[in-house]
N, C-alpha and C positions, 0 to 999 in steps of 0.2 A: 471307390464303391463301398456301400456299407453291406455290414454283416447282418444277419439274422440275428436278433435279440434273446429267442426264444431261446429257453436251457432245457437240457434233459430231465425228468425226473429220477433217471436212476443215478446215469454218470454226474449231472448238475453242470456238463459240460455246454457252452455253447454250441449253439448251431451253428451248423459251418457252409450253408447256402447264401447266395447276397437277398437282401433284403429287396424287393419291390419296392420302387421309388416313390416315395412317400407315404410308406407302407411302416418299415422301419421294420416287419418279416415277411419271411419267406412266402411263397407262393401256401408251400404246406403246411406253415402255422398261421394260418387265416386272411392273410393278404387276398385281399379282392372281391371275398366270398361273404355271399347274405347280400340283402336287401339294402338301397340305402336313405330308402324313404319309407313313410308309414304305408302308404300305397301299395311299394312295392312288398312291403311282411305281408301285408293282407291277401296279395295277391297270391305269393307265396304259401300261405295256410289255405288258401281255395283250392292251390294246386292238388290234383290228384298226386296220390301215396304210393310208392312204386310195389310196397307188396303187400299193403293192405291187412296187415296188422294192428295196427292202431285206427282204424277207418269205425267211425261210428257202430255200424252194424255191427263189428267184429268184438268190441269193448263191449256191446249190447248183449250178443251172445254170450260171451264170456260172464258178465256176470250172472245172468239166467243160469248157466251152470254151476258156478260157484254157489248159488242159493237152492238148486236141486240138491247139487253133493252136500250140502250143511244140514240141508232137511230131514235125506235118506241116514248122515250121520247121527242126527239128535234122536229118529226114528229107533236107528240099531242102538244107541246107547240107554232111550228107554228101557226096550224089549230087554235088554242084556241086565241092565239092574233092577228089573222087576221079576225075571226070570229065578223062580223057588227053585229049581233042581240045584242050579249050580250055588245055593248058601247053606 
């Protein structure tokens, strides 16, 4: 039976589970897993997101705030260098 191929990045040691049969690794270095058609990615990007961090709306949001907070920043850095008391 074969070994897992994959190496460690720290030790650079082999893995030491058998490899999935025409796999050539392990279960837990990608054997089996993902799509294996074009159909099947697409269907796979349709799927709903389990927590919805990265979910259109949420990306939407986030940059809405990102350009409030730049705004409200460029607004106080005005005020701050225009501000006579403090020169």
């Amino acid at each position: 039976m074969e070994r897992c191929r994959a190496k460690s990045k720290r030790s650079r040691e082999q893995c030491k589970n058998y490899a999935i049969k025409g796999w050539g690794v392990c279960r837990m270095h990608g054997a089996g897993g993902g799509p294996r058609t074009w159909e099947g990615y697409i269907a796979c990007k349709k799927g709903p997101s389990k927590h919805g961090f990265y979910s259109k709306e949420a990306r939407e949001e986030l940059r809405d705030l990102q350009n409030s907070i730049s705004q409200s920043n460029a607004r106080i850095n005005k005020d701050f260098n225009t501000d006579s008391t403090l020169k």
